[in-house]
Each structure stands twice: as C-alpha cells, then as structure tokens.
C-alpha positions as CSV (number, residue, x, y, z in Angstrom):
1,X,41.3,25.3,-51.4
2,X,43.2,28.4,-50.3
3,X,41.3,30.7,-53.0
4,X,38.0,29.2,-51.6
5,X,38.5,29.9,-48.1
6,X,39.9,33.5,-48.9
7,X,36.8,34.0,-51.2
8,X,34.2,32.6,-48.6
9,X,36.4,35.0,-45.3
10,X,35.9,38.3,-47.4
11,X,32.0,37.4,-48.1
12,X,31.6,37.3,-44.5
13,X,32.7,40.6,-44.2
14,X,30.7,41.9,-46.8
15,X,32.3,41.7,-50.1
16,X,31.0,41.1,-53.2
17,X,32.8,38.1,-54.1
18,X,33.8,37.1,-57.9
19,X,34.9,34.1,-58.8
20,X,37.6,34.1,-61.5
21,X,38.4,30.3,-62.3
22,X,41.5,31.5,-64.7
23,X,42.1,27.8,-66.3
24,X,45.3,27.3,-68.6
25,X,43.0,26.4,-71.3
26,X,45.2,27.6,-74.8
27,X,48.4,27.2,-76.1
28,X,50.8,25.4,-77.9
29,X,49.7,21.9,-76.1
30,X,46.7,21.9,-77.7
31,X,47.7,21.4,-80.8
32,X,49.7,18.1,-79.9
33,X,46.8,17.0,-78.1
34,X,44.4,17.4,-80.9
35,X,46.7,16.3,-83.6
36,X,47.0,12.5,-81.2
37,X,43.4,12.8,-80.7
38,X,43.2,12.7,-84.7
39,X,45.7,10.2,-85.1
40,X,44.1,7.9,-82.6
41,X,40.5,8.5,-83.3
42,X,39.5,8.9,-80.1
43,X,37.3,11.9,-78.4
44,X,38.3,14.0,-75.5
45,X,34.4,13.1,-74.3
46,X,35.1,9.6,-73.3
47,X,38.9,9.6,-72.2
48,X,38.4,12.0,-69.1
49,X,40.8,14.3,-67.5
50,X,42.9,10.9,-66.8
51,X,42.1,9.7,-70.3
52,X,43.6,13.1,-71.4
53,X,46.7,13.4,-69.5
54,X,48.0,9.8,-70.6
55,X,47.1,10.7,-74.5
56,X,49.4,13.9,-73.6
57,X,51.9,13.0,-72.4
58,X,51.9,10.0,-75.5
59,X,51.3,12.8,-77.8
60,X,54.8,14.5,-76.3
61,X,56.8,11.5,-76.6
62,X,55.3,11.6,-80.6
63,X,55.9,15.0,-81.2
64,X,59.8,14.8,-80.0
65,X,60.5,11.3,-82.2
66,X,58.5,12.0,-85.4
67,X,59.5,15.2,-87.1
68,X,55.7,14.7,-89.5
69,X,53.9,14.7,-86.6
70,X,55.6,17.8,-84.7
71,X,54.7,19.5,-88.0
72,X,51.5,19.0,-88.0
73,X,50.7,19.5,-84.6
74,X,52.2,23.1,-84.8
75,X,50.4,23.4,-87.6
76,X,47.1,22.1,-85.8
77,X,48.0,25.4,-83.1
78,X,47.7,27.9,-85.9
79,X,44.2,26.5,-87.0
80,X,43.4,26.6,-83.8
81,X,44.2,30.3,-83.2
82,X,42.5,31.3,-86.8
83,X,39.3,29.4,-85.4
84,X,39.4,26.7,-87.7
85,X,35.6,24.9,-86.6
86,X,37.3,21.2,-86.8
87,X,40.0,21.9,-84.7
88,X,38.1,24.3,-81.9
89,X,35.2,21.2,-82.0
90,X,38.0,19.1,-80.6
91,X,40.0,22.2,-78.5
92,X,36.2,22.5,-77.0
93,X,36.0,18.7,-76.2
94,X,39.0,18.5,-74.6
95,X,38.2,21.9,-72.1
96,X,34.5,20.4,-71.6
97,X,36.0,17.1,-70.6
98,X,38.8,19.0,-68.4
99,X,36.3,21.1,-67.3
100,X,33.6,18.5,-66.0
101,X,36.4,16.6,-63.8
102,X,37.4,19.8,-62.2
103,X,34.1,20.2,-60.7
104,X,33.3,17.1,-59.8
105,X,36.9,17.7,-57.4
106,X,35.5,21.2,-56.4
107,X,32.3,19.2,-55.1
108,X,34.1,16.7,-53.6
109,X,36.0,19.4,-51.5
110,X,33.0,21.7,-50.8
111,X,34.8,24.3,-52.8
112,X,32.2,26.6,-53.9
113,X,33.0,27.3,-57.4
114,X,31.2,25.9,-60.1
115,X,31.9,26.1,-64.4
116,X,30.1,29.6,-64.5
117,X,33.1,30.7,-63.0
118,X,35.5,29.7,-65.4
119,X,37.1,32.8,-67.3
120,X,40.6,31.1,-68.9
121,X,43.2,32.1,-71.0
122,X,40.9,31.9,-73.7
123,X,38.3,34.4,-73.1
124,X,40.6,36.8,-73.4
125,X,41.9,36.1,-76.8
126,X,40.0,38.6,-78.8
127,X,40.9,41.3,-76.6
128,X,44.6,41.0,-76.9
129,X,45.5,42.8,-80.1
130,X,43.8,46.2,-78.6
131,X,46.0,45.6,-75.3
132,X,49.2,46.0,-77.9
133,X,48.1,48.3,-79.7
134,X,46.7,50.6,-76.9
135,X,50.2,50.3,-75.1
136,X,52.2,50.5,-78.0
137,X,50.1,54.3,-78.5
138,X,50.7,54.9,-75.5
139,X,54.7,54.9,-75.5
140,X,55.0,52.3,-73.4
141,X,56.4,49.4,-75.8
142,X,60.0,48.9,-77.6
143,X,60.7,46.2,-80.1
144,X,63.4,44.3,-79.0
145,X,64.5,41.3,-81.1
146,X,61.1,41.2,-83.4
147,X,59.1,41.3,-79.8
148,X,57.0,44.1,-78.3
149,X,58.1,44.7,-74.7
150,X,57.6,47.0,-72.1
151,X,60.7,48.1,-70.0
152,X,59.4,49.6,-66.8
153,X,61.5,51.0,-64.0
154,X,62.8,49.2,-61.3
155,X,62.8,45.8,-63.0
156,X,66.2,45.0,-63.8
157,X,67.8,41.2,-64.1
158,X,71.0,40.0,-61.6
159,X,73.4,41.9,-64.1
160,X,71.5,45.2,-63.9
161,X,69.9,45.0,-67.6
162,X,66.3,45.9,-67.7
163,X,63.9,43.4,-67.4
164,X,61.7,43.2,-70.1
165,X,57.8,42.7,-70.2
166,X,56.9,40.7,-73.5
167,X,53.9,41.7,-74.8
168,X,53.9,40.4,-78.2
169,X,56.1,37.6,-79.0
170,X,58.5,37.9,-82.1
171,X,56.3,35.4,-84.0
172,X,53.8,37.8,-83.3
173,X,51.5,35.9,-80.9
174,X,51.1,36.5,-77.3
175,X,51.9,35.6,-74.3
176,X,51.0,35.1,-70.5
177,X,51.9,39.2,-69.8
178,X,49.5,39.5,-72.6
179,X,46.4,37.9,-71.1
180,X,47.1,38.9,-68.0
181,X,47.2,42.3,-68.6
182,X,43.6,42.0,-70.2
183,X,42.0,40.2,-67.6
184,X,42.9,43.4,-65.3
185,X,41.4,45.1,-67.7
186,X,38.1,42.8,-67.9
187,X,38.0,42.9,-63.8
188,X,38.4,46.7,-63.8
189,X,36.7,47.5,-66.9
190,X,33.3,44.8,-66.5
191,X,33.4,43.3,-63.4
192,X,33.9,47.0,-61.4
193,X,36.4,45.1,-59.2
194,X,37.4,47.6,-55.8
195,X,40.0,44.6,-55.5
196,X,41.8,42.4,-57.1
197,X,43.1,38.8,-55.5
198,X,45.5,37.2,-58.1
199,X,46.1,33.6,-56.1
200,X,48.9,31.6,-58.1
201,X,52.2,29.8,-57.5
202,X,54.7,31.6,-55.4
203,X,57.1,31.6,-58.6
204,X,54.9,34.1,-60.6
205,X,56.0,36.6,-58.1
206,X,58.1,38.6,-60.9
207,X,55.5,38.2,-63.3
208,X,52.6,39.7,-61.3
209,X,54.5,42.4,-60.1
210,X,55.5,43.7,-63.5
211,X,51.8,43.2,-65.2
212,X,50.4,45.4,-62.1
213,X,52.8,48.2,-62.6
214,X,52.2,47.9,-66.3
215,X,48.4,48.3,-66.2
216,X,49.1,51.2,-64.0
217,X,51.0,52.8,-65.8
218,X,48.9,52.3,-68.6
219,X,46.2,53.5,-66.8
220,X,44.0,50.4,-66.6
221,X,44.6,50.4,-63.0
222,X,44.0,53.3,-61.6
223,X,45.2,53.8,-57.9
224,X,41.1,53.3,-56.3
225,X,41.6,49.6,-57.2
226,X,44.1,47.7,-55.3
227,X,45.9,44.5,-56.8
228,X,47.1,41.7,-54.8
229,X,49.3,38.5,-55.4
230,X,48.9,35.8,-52.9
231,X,50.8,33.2,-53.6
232,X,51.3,29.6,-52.4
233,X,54.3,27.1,-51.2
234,X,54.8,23.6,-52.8
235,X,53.3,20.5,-51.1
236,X,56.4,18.1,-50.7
237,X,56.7,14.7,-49.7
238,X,58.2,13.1,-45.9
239,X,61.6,13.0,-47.7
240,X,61.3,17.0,-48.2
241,X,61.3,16.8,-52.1
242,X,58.2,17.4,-54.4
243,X,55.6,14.7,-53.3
244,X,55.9,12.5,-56.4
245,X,55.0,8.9,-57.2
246,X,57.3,6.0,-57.6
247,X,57.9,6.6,-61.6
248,X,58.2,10.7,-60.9
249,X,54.8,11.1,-61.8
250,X,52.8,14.6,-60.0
251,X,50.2,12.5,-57.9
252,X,46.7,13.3,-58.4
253,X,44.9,15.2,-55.4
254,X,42.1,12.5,-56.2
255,X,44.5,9.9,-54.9
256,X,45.0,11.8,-51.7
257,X,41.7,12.0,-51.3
258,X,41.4,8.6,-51.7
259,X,43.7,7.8,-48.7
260,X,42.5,10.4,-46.4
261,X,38.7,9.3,-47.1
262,X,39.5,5.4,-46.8
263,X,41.4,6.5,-43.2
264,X,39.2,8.5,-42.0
265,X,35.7,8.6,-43.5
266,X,34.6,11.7,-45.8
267,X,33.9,14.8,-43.5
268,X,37.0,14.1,-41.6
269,X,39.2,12.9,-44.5
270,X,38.7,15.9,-46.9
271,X,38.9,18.7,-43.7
272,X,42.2,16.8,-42.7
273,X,43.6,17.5,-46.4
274,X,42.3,21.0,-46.8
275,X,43.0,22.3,-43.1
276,X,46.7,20.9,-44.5
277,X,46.9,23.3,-46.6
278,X,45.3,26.1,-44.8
279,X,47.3,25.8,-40.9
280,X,51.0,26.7,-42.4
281,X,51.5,30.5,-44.2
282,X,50.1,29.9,-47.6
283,X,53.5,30.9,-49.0
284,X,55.7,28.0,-47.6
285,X,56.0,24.4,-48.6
286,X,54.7,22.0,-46.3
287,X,55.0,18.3,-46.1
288,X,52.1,15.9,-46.8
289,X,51.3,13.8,-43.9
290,X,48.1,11.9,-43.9
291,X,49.1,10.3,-39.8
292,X,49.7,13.9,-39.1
293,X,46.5,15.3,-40.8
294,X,44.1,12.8,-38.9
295,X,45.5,13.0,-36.0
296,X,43.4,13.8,-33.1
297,X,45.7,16.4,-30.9
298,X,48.0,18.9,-32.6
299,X,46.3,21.8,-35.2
300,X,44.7,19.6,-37.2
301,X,41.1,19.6,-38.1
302,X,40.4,16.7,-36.8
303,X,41.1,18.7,-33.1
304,X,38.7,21.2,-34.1
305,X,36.1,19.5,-35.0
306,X,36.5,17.1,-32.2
307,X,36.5,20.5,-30.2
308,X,32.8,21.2,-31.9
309,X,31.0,17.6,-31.4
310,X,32.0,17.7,-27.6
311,X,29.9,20.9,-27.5
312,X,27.3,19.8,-29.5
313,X,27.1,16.9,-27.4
314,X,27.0,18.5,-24.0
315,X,24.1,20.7,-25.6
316,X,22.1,17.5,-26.9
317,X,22.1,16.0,-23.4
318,X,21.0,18.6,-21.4
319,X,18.3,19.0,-23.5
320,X,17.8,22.8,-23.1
321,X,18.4,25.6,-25.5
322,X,20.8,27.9,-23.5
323,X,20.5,31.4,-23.6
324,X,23.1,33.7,-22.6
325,X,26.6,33.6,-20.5
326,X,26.0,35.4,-17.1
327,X,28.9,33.9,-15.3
328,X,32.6,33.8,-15.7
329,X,33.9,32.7,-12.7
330,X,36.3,30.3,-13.8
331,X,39.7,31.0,-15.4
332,X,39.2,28.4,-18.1
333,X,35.3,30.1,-18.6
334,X,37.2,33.3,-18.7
335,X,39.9,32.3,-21.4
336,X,37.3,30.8,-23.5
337,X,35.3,33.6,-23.8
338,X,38.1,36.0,-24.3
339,X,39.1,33.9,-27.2
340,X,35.8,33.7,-28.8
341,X,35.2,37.1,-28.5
342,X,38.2,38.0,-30.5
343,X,36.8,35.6,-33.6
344,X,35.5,38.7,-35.7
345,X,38.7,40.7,-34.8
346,X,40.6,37.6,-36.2
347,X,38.4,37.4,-39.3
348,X,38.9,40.8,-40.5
349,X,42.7,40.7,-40.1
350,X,42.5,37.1,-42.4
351,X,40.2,39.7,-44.7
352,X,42.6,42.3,-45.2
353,X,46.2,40.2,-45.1
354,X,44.3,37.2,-47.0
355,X,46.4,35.0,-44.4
356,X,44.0,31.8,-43.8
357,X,46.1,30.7,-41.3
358,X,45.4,33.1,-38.9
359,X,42.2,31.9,-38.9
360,X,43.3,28.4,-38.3
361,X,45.4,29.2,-35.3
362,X,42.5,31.1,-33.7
363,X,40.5,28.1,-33.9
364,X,42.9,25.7,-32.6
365,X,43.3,28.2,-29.2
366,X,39.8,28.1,-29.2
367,X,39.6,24.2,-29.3
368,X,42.4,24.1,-26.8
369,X,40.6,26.6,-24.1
370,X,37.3,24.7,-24.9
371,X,38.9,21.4,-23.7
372,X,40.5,22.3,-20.4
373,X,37.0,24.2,-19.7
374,X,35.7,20.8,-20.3
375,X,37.6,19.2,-18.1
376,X,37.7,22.0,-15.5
377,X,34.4,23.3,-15.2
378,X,31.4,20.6,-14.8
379,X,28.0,21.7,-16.9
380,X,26.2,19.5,-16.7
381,X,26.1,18.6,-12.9
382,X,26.1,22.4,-12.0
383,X,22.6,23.9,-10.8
384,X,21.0,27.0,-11.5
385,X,23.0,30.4,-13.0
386,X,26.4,28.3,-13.5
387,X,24.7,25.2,-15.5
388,X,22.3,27.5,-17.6
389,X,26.0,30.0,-18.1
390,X,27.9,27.4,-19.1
391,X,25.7,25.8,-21.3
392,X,25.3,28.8,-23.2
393,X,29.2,28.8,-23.5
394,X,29.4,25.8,-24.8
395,X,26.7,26.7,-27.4
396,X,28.7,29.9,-28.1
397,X,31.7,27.9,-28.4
398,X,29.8,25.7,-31.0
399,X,28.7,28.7,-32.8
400,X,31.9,29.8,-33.5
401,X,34.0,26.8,-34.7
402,X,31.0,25.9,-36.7
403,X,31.4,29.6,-38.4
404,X,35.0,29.1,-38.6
405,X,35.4,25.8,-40.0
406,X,33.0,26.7,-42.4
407,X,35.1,29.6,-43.4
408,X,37.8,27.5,-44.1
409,X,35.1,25.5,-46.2
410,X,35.6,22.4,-43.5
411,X,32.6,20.6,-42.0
412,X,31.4,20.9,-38.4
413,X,29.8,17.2,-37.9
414,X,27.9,17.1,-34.8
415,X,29.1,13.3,-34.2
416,X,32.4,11.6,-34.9
C-alpha cells in the first residue's frame, strides 16, 4: 500500500514508473515445503496461499521431529538449486499458487501491480556467480571463515570489528547481499533506472546501506543514479505489541479486510485500512484500530472522502457546471483556496522525500477548510458572481481530493 501510493505520486510528476514486485520466492523453505507436498500427495494448485501456509508450518514441525525427513528435505533444496525438472514443477506450483492469491489482494486494494511485475529472488539466480566473481576481480572480497565477504569502510559492529558483507556463504551458496546486489545491477544495467526506491522493513536498514555502498564501489552504481531505502514501522495491536491472533498467529491482512468491509462497506472499508497505513510516517509503528479508521472526524479517510461527497453533492444540486473562482471574499473562501493551491507544492515534496503522509495531512487541512467554508459561506442560496464563485470552489475542491485520494490509491465515491 505504501509502495503503491509512492509509485502512483512520482507518475504524477512524470516518472517513468517500474514496478519491481521482489517476492521471497527461493530458499531453504522450499525444500521442506516440497518434500510435505510429496509426502502428503497434495498439489500446491489446490491448497491456496492458506492451503500452503498450514502445510508449512506442518512441514516445520516434521522437519524438527523426524531426522529422515529433515534429510531429505535439505536434500530436496539442492535439487532444487541444480534445476532438477520434478522438484522446480512443484517449486513452480507453489510460486503460481502464491502468486495468484497475491493479486487477487492487490485487486482487492486497488493496488496497481499486477504478476508482470513480479521480479523475485529467483530471477536473479543465474546472475549471481558473475556478481562474485566480478567483485572478487575487483579486490573487493576476503574469505573469512570459508565465506566471501566484503569489508567496506565505515561498517563496523558495537565492539568496533568490521562488519562484514557476505557474499558467498561458506557452503558456497548465496545469500540476500548476493541478490540484492544483482538486482541493482539488473535496475541499472536493463531497466536504465535514474532512481532507485528499495521499500522494505525498517530492520533491513544495515543491510541496504551496505549493498549500496558496495555496488558503488564496485562500480554498478555509479553516482548519476540515486538509491533509496524507505522503510516501514510494524502494525501493532491496542495493547502496543505486534497485532497477533489469540494462538500468536500473524493475522492475515484478508481478515482485516474482512472487518473493515463488513463495518463499513467496500470503498470506505479498504480506504479506512490503507489511509492507516499511509496518515503516520511510514517509518513508525502504528496501532490497528478499525473504530479509529472508520471514524467520521479525525484524519481518517473516511473525513476526506466525506469532505469530497459534500462537494460533489452541492455541485449535483445546483445543476450547473461552474467555471472559475472570481471571488474570495470570505476568510474560510480564502483559506480553502490557499490550501488547494499549495496541492502540487505538496506533491512534489511527497515525490522527492517519498513521505506519503505529507500528502495525507494536506488533504485532511483541505477537508477541514472545506467544512467550515461549508458551514460559513452559503452557495447555494447566494445569487450572481458569489454563487457561480463558490460553486466553482467547491468543484475545485472536489478536483483536488479526488486527485489526492487517488494518489494514495483511495476511492473518491460521490455518495456515502
């Protein structure tokens, strides 16, 4: 929801926007997955993303009580990586499945992303010995322990030891600094990127950091190109701890969904969760409140696009199509227009400090000023020059939480 409404602000202003869906689709659970999809005789086709996590997290319990089956499955990881076609028919089942779910959610939400975008772990795979071995000519590796690690200035843990970079793990596969680093190559190299948005979990601060000043110092990303992590908070519960079911169980966002849709009804429901995530700074945790969502005064969506169908409906009812504002001889006319004259200035600053909630609390000023102009300055009992003005406010009003909501890929109904 964040990367979607960063993606959709900077092609307003004119970017060429790509979509990098960068799904954690390889690894070692994989192979536990496929080996209990073996066992079991089931296909990942018919179990769902649901289906799926249940067989997982059966397939861990498995794996940690039968010492055959925790062979095999490691074993199943190494066919897997040497493209055995049996197992990858079954590694490709299980994305597919993963895959479909996904998008149905990202439809649900309006995000506009769609399975084209998907580039995961994967796609990098056969690119990953070259990204060792170019490093490793270019003097920038050490082994260390069996591993191949980079030790770049600057990094250095609590006790003041270097902080390693591993590039190529002692067992001689790779890891996350790996792919990473060849995916700034791909969006460098292919995609011609001018810019690069990583968006990720606030705790892979570290990790970015280092795998940007590696590829720069490997060259890979040169100094023309700029390279950005923007990272998120955690979504916790009322009781201020990670919002968890009864049984410590990660609650799916479907379930959320769920709740906000059943109290609300779909446009407003699914804005309510989104603009949750969008009104605070990306980078803090924030409490999941579905009364506090839906409610109808405070920054929520619900205000703004209350805010919108009160212009919408003054415009339907006087049955005219206003043209431009010519008077502002009100304060509240003259605050209103101020603020939504500032909207493109606000835009661009969301654009270049990819800081959604700027956008958010714009909007919300604009809301506010549009309801005590409401209730200050009559439109559609005034005559002549003041009625056709102020219509033509209220339609410029309309204009511009409809753009901004949109923005923030929210829906602007013109009833509620």
């Amino acid at each position: 929801m964040i990367g979607d409404a960063i993606c959709r602000v900077l092609a307003y202003l004119g970017y060429d926007v790509v979509r990098q869906n960068h799904l954690g689709d390889w690894g070692t659970q994989f192979g536990l997955l496929i080996e209990e999809l073996l066992d079991t005789g089931q296909h990942a086709e018919s179990l769902g993303l649901q289906g799926l996590e249940d067989l997982y997290r059966q397939a861990r319990k498995h794996f940690d009580s039968d010492p055959d089956f925790a062979a095999r499955a490691r074993g199943r990881v190494v066919a897997l990586q040497s493209g055995d076609p049996a197992t990858r028919a079954q590694w490709r089942g299980i994305v597919d499945a993963s895959v479909a779910e996904f998008d149905r959610v990202y439809r649900r939400l309006g995000v506009l992303m769609t399975p084209d975008d998907v580039a995961g772990e994967s796609s990098y795979n056969d690119a990953l010995p070259d990204v060792v071995a170019d490093l490793d000519a270019a003097g920038l590796l050490t082994e260390s322990g069996g591993a191949l690690c980079a030790f770049l200035p600057g990094f250095a843990g609590r006790d003041g030891s270097p902080l390693p970079v591993i590039v190529r793990k002692s067992d001689g596969g790779f890891g996350y600094s790996a792919t990473d680093l060849a995916a700034v190559r791909h969006r460098v190299d292919v995609l011609h990127a001018d810019r690069i948005v990583v968006l990720t979990d606030h705790r892979q601060g570290l990790h970015f950091e280092q795998v940007f000043a590696l590829a720069r110092a490997a060259g890979w990303l040169p100094e023309r190109v700029s390279a950005e992590h923007v990272t998120f908070g955690a979504v916790l519960g009322e009781d201020g701890k990670p919002f968890r079911t009864r049984e410590g169980e990660s609650l799916p966002l479907t379930v959320l969904l769920d709740e906000a849709e059943e109290r609300a009804g779909r446009e407003v429901g699914i804005g309510a969760v989104k603009y949750a995530d969008l009104v605070n700074d990306r980078s803090r945790d924030y409490v999941f409140s579905v009364d506090r969502m839906i409610a109808l005064n405070g920054n929520t969506s619900v205000y703004l696009q209350y805010a919108h169908t009160r212009m919408a409906n003054m415009i339907a009812k006087s049955g005219e199509h206003p043209s431009q504002v010519t008077l502002l001889e009100h304060p509240a006319e003259q605050r209103l227009a101020m603020l939504l004259g500032r909207f493109d200035e606000v835009v661009e600053q969301v654009g270049a400090t990819l800081q959604p909630h700027r956008l958010c609390s714009h909007l919300y000023d604009v809301a506010t000023a549009a309801s005590v102009f409401y209730e200050e300055c009559p439109v559609l009992k005034s005559d002549g020059e003041t009625r056709a003005s102020r219509l033509a406010l209220c339609a410029a009003t309309k204009r511009v939480l409809a753009t901004g909501l949109d923005l923030l890929g929210i829906a602007a109904p013109e009833t509620m």
